[in-house]
Backbone as a printed PyTorch tensor [residue, N CA C, xyz], in Angstrom:
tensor([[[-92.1150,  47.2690,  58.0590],
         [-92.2110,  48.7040,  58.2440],
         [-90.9090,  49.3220,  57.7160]],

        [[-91.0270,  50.0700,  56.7680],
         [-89.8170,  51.1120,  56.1330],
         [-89.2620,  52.1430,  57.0370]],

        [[-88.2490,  52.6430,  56.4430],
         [-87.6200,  53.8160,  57.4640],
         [-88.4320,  54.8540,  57.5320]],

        [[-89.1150,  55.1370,  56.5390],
         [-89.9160,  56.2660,  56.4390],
         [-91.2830,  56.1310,  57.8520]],

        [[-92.2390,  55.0260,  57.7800],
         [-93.1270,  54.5490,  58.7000],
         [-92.4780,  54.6310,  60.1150]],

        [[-91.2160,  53.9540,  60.3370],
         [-90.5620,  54.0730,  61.5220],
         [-90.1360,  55.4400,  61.7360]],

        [[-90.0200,  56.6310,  61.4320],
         [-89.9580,  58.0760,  61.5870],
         [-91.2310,  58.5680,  62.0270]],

        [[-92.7120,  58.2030,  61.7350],
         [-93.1920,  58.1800,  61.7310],
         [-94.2530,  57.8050,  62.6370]],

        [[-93.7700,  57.0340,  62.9620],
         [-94.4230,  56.0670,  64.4610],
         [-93.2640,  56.6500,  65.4760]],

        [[-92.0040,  56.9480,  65.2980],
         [-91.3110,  57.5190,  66.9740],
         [-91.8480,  59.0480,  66.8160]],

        [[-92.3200,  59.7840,  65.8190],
         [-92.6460,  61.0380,  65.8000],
         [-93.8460,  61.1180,  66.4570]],

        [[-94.7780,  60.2570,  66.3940],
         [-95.9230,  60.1660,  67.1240],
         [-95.9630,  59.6150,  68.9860]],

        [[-94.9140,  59.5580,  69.0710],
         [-94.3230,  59.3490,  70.5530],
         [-93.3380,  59.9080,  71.0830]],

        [[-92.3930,  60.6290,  70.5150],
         [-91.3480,  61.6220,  70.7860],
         [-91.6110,  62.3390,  70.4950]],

        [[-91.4970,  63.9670,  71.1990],
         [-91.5110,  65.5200,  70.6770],
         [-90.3300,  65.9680,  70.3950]],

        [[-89.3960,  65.6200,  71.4570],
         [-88.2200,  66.0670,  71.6310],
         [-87.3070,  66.1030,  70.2890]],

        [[-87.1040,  66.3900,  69.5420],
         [-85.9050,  66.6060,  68.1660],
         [-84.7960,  66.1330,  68.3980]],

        [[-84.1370,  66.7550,  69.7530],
         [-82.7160,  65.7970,  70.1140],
         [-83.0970,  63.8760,  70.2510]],

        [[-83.8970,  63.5400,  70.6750],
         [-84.1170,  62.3340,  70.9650],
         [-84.1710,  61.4090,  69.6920]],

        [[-85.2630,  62.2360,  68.9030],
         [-85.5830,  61.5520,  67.2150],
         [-84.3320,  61.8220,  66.3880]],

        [[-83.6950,  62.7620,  66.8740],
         [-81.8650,  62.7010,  65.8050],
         [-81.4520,  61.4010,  66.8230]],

        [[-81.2070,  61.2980,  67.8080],
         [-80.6600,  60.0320,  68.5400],
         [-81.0740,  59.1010,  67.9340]],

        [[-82.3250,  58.9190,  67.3910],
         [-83.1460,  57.3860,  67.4040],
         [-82.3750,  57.1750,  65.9380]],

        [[-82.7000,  58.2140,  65.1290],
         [-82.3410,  58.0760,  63.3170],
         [-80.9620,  57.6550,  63.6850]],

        [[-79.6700,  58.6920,  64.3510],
         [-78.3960,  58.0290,  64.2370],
         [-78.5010,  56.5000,  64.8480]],

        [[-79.1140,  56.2660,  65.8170],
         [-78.5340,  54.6330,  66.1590],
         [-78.7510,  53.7580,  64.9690]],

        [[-80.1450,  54.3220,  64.2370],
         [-80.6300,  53.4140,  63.2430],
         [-79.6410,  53.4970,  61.9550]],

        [[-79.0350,  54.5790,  62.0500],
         [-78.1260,  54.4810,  60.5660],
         [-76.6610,  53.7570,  60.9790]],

        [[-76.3070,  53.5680,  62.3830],
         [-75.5870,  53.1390,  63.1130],
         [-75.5110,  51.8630,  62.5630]],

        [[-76.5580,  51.3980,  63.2600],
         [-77.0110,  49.6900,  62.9310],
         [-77.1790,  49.0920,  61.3870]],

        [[-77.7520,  50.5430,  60.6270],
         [-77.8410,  49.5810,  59.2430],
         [-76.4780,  49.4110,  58.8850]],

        [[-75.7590,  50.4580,  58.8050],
         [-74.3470,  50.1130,  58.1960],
         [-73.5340,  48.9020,  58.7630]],

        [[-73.6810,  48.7820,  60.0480],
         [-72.7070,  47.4610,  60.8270],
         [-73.6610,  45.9730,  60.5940]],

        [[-75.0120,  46.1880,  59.8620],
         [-75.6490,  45.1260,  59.6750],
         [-75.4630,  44.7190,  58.1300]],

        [[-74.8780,  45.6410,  57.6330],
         [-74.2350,  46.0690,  55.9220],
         [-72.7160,  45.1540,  55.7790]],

        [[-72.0090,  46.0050,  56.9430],
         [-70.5900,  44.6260,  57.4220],
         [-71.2160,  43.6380,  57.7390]],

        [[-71.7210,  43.2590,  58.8070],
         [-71.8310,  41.5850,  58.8270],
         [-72.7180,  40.8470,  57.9640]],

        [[-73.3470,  42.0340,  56.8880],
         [-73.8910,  40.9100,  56.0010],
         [-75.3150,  40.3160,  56.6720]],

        [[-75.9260,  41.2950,  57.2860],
         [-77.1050,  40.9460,  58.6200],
         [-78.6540,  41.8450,  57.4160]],

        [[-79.1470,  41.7760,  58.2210],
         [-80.8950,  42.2590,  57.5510],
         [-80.8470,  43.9270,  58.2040]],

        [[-80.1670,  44.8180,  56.7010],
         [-79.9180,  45.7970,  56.8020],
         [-81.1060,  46.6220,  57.7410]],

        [[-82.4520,  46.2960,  56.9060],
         [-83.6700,  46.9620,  57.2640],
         [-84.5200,  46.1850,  58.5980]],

        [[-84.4160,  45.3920,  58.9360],
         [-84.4670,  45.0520,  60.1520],
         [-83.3040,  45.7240,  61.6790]],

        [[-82.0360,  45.5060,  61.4540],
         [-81.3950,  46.5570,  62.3610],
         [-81.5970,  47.8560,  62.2970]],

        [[-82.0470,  48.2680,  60.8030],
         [-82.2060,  49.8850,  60.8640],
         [-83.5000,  50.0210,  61.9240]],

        [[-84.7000,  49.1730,  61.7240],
         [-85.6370,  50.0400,  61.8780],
         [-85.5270,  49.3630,  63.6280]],

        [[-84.7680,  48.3140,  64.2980],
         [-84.3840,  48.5840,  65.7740],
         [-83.9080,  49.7650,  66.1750]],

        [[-82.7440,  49.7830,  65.5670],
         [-81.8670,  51.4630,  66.3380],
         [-83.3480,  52.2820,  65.9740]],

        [[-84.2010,  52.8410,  65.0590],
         [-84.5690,  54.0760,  65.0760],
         [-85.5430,  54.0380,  66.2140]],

        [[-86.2030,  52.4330,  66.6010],
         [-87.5490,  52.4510,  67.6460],
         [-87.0030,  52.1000,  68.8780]],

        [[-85.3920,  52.1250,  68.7890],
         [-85.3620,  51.3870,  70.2360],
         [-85.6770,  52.4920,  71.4870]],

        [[-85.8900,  53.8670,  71.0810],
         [-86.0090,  54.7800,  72.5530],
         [-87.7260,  55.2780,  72.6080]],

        [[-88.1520,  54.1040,  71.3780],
         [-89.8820,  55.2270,  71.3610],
         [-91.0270,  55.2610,  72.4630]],

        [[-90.0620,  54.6260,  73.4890],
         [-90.7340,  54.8930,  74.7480],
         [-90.5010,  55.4290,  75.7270]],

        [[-89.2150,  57.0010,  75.7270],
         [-88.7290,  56.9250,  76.5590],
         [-89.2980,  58.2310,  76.8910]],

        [[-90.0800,  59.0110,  75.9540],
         [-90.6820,  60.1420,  76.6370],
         [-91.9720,  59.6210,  77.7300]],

        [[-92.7980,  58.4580,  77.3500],
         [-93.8490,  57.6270,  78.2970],
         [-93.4290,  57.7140,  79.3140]],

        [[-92.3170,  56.6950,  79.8180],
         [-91.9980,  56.4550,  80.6520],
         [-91.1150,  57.3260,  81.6230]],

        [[-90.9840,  58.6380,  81.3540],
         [-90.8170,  59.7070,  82.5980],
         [-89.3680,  59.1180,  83.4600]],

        [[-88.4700,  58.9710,  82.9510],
         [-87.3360,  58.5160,  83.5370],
         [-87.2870,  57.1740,  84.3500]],

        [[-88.4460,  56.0060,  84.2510],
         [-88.6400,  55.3470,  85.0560],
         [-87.7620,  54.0150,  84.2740]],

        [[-86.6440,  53.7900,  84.3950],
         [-86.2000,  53.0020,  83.9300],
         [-86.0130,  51.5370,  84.0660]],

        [[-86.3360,  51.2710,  85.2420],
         [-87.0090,  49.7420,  85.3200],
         [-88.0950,  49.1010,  84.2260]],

        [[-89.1220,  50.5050,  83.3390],
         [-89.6580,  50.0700,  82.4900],
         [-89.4980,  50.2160,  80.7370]],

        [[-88.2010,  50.9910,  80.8800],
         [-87.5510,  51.2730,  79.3240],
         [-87.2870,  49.8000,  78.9480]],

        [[-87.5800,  50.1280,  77.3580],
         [-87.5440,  49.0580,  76.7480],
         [-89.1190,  48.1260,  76.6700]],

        [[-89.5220,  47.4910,  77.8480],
         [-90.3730,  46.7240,  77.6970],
         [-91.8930,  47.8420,  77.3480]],

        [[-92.0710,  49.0830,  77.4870],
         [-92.8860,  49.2610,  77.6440],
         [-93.0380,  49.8890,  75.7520]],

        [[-91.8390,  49.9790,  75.5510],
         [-91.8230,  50.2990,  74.1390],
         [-91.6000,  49.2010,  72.9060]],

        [[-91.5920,  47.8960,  73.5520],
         [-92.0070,  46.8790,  73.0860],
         [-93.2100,  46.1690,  73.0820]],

        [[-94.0040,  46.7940,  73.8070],
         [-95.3720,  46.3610,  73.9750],
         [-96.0230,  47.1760,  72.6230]],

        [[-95.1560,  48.7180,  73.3860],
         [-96.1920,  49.7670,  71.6900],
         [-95.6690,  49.3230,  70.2920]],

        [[-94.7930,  48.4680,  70.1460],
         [-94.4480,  48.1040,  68.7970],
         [-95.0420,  46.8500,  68.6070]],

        [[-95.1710,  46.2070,  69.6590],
         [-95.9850,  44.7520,  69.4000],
         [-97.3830,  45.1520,  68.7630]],

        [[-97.4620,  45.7870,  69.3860],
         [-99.2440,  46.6100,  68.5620],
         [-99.2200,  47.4400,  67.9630]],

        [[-98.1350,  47.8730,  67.4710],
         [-98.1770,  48.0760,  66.1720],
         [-97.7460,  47.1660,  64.9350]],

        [[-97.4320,  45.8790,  65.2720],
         [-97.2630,  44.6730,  64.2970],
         [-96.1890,  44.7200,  63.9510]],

        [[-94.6880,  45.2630,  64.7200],
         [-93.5840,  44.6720,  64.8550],
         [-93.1790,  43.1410,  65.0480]],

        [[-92.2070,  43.0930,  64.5680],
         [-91.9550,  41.5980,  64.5830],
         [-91.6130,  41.5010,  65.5210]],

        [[-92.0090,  40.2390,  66.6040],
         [-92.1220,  40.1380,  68.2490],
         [-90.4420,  39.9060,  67.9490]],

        [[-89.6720,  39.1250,  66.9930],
         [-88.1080,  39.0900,  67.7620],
         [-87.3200,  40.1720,  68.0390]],

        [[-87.5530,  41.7700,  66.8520],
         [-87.4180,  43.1310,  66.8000],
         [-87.6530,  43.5390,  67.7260]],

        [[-89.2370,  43.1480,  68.4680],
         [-89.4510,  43.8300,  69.8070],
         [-88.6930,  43.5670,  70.8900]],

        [[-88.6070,  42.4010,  71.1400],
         [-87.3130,  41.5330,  72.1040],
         [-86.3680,  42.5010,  72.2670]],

        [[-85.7790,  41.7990,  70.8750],
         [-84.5170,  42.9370,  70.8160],
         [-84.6190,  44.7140,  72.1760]],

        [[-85.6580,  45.2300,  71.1870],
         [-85.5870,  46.8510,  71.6780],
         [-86.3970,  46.4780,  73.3640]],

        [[-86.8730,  45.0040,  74.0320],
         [-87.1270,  45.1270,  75.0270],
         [-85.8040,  45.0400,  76.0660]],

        [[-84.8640,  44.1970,  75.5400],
         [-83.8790,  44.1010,  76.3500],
         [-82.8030,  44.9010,  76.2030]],

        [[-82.6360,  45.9800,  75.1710],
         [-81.8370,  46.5250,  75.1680],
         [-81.4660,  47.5570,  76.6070]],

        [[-82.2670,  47.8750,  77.3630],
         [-82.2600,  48.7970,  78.4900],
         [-81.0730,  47.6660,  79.6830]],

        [[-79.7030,  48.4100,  79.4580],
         [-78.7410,  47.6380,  80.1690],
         [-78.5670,  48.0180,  81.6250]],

        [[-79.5560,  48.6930,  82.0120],
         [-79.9100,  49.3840,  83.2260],
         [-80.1830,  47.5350,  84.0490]],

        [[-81.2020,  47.1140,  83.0710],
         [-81.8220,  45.7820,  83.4120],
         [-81.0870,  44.7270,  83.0300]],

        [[-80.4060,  44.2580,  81.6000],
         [-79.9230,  43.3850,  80.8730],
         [-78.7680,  43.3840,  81.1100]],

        [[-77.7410,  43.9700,  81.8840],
         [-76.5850,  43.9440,  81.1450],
         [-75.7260,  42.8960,  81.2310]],

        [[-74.9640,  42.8130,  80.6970],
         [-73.7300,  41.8010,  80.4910],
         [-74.6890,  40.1700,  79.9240]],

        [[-76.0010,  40.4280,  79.4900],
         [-76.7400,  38.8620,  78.8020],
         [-76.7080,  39.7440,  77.5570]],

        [[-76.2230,  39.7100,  76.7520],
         [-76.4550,  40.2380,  75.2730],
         [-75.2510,  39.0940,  74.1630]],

        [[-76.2230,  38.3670,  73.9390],
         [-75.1140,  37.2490,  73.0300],
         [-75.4070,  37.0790,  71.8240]],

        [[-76.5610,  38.1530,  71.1910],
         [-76.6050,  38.1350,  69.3640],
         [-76.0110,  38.9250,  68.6520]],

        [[-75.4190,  38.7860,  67.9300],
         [-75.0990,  40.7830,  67.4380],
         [-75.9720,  41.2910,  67.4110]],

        [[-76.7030,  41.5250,  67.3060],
         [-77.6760,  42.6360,  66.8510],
         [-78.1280,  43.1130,  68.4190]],

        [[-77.8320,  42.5270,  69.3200],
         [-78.2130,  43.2100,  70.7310],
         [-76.6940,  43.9170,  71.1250]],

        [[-75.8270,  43.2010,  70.6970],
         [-74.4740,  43.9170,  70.9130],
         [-74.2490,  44.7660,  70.4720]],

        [[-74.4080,  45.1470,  68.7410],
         [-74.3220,  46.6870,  67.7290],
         [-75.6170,  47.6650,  68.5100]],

        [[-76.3820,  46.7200,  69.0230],
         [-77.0910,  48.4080,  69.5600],
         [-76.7480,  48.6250,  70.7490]],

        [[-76.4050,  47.8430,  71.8870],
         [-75.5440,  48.6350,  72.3840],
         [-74.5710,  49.4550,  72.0830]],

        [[-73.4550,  49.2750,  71.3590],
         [-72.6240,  50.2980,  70.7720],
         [-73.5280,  51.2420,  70.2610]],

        [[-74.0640,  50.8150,  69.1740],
         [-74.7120,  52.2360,  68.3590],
         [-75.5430,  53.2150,  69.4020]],

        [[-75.7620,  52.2910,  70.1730],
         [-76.7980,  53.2980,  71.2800],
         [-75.6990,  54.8400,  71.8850]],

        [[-74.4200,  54.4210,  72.3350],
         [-73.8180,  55.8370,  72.6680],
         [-72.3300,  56.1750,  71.3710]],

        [[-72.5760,  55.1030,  70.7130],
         [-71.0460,  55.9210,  69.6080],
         [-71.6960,  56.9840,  68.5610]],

        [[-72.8820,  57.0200,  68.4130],
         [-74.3150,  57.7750,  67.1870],
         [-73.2030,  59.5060,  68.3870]],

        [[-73.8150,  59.3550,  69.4570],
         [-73.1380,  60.6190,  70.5520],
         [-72.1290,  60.7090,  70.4870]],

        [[-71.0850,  60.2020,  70.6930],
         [-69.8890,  60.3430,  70.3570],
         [-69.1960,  60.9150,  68.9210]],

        [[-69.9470,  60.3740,  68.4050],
         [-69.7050,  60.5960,  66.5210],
         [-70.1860,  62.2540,  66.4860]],

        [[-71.0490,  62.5520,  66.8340],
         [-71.8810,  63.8280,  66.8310],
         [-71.2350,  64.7100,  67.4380]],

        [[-70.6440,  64.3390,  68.5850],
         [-69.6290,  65.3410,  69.4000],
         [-68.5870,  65.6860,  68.7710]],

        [[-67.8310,  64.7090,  68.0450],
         [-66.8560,  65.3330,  67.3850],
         [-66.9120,  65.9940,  66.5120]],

        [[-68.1930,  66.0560,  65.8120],
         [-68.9930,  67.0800,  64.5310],
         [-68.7410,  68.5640,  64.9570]],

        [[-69.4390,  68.5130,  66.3840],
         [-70.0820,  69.5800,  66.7650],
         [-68.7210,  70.0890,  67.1600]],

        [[-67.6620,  69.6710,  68.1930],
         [-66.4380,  70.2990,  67.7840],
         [-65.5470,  70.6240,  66.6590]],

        [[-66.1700,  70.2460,  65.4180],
         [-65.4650,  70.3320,  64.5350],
         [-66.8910,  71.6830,  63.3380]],

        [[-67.1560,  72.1480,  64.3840],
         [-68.1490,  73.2560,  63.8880],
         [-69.6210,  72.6600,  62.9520]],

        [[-69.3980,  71.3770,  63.5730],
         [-71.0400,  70.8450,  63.0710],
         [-70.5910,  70.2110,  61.7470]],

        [[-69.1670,  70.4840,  61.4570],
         [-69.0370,  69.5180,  59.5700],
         [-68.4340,  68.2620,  60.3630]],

        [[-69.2380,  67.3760,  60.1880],
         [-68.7530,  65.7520,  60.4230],
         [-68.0990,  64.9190,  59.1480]],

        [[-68.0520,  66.0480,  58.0400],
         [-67.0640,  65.6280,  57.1780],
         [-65.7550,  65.6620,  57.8570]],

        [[-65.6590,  66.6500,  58.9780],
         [-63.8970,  66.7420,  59.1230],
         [-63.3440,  65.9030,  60.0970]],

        [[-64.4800,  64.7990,  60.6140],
         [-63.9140,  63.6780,  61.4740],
         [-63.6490,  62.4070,  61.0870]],

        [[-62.6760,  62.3380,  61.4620],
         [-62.0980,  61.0470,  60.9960],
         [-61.4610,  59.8100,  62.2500]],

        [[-61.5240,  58.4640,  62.0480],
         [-61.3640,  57.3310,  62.8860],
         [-60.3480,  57.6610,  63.9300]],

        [[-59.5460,  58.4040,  63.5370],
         [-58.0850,  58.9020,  64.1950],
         [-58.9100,  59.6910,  65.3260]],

        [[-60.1420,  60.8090,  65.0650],
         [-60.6480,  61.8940,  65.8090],
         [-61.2670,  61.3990,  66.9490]],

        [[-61.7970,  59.7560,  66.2240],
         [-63.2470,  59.6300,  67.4480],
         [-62.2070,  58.5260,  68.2320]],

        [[-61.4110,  57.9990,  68.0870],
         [-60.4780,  56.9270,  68.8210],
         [-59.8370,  57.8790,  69.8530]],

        [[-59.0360,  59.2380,  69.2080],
         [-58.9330,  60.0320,  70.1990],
         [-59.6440,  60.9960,  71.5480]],

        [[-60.6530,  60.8200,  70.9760],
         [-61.6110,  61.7560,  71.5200],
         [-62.2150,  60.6250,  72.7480]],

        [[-62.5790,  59.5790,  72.2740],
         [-63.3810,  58.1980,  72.9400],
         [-62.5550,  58.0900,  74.0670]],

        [[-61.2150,  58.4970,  74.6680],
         [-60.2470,  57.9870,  75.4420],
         [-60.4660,  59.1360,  76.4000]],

        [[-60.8090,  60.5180,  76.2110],
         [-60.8470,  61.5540,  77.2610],
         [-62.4740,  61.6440,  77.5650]],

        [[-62.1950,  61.1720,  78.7410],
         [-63.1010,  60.8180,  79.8220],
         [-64.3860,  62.0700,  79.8540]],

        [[-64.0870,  63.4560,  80.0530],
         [-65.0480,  64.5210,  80.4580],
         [-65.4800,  64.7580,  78.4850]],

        [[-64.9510,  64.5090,  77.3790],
         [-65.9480,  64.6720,  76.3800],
         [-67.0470,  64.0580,  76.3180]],

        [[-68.0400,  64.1280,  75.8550],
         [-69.0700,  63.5560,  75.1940],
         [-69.0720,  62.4300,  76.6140]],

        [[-69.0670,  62.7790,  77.8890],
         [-69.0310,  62.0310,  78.8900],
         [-70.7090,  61.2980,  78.9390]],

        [[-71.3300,  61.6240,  78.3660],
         [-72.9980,  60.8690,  78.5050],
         [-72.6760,  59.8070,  77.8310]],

        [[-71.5850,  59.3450,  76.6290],
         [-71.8970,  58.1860,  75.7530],
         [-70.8440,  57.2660,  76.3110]],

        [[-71.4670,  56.2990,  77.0180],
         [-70.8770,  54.8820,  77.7990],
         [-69.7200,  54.6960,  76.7900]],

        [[-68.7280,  54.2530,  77.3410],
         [-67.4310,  53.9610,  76.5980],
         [-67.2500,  52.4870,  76.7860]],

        [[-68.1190,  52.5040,  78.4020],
         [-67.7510,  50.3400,  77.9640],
         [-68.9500,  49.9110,  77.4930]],

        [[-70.1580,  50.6730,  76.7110],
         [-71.2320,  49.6740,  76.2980],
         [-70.6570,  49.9580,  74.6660]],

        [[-70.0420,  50.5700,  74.1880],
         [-69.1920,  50.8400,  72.9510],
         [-68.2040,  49.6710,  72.9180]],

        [[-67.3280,  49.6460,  73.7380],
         [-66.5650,  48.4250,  73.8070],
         [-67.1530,  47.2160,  73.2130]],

        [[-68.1310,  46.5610,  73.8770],
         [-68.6300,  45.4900,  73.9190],
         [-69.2310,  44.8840,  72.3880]],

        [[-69.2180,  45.5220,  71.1870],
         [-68.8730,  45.4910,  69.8080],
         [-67.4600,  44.4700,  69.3910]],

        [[-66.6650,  44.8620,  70.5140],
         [-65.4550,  44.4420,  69.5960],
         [-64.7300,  43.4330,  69.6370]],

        [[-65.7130,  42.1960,  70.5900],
         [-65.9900,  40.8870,  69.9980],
         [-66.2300,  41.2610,  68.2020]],

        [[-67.3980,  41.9400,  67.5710],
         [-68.4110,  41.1600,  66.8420],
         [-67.8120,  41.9650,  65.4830]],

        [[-67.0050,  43.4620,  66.1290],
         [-66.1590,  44.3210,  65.1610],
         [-65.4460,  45.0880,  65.8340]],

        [[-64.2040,  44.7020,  65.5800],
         [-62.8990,  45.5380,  65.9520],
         [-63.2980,  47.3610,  66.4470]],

        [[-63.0520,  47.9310,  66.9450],
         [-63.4660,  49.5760,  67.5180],
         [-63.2120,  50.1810,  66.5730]],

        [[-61.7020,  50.2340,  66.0750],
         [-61.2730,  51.0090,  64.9880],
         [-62.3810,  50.9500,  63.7310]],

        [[-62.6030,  50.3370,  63.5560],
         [-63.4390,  49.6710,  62.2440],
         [-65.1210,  50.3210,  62.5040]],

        [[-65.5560,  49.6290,  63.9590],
         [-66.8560,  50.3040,  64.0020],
         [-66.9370,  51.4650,  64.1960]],

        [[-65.9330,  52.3650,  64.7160],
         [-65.9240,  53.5370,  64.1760],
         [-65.9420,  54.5620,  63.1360]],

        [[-65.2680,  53.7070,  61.8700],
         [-65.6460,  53.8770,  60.6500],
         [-66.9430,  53.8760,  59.9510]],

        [[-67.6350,  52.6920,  60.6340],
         [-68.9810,  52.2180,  60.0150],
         [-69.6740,  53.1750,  60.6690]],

        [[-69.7080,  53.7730,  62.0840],
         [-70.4870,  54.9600,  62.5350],
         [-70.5530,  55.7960,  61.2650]],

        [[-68.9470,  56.2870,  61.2900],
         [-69.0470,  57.6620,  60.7170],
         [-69.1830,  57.2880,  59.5420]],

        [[-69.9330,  56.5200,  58.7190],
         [-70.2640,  56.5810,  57.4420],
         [-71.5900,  56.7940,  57.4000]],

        [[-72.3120,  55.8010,  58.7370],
         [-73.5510,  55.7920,  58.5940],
         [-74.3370,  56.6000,  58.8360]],

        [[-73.7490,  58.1410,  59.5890],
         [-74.0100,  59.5400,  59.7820],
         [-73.3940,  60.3480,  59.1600]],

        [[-72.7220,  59.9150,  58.1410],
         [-72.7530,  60.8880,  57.0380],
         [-73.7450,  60.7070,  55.8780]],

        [[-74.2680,  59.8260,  56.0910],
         [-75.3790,  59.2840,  55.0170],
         [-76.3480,  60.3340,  55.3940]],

        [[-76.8970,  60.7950,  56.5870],
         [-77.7710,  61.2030,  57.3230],
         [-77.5760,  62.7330,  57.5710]],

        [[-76.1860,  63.2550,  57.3120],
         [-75.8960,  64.6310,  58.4670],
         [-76.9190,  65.7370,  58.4020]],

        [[-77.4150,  65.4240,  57.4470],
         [-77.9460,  66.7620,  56.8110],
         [-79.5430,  66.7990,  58.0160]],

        [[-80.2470,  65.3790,  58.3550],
         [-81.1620,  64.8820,  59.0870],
         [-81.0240,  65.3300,  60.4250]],

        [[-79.3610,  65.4630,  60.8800],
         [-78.9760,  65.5260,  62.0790],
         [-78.5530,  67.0380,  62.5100]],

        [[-78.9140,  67.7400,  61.2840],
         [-78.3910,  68.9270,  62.1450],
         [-76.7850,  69.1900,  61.5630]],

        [[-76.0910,  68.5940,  61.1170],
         [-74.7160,  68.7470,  60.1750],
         [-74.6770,  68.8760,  59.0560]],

        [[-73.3080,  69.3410,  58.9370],
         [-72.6360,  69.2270,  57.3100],
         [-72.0870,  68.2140,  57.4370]]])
């Protein structure tokens, strides 16, 4: 399934616009850090973009995030290890068992995509004018962008240094800004 199909299939399960910019940034998140390690670009992309396509279903019930949006990708002929993946990602349930990269970068990508965006949006929506220096600074004061977990971001830097995956964020949403609502 292409990026295009995967837009496509969370559009048919998400209404919400903020949610489907969430899903696209994790996914551009993941391709780029799957670009560094030299990983299956289009396989991490199209995790980050499906990993929340169940979260309007499930009505805040988070004991069933993840698995229940791995079931709707199983039938849709996702690859059952992809589904895995986006079943265990819900660290509500999983946390601290995540030992592949690719379960580790989406954790990160899951709240640095927010973080990255926040500093846009303080910087009048041009995410051209943020830079590694901005989001390292910004990542340290507690009441910004306070929704995006700072220790499930951490937990990357086994697999890539912070400084660095911060870079790979902000490249991989500048690829995108225009998708997201930025310059």
């Amino acid at each position: 399934m292409d990026r295009h199909a995967c837009i496509a299939l969370i559009r048919g399960h998400i209404k919400d616009e903020h949610l489907i910019r969430h899903c696209l940034a994790t996914g551009t998140v993941m391709k780029h850090a799957a670009r560094h390690l030299k990983e299956d670009e289009s396989c991490w992309e199209r995790i980050g973009i499906l990993h929340d396509i169940d979260f309007e279903e499930i009505g805040g019930d988070m004991q069933r995030h993840g698995a229940v949006g791995a079931d709707i990708l199983e039938t849709e002929g996702i690859d059952p290890a992809e589904a895995e993946v986006i079943r265990r990602h819900n660290h509500f349930l999983h946390q601290g068992a995540y030992t592949q990269p690719v379960e580790i970068v989406l954790q990160a990508a899951d709240s640095v995509s927010g973080l990255v965006i926040a500093c846009g949006l303080v910087k009048g929506g041009n995410l051209s004018d943020v830079s590694v220096k901005t989001i390292t600074k910004k990542s340290k004061e507690k009441s910004f962008a306070a929704g995006c977990d700072r220790e499930r971001i951490a937990l990357v830097a086994p697999v890539i240094p912070l400084p660095e995956f911060y870079g790979i964020a902000l490249a991989g949403l500048m690829e995108i800004k225009e998708e997201l609502g930025l310059r």
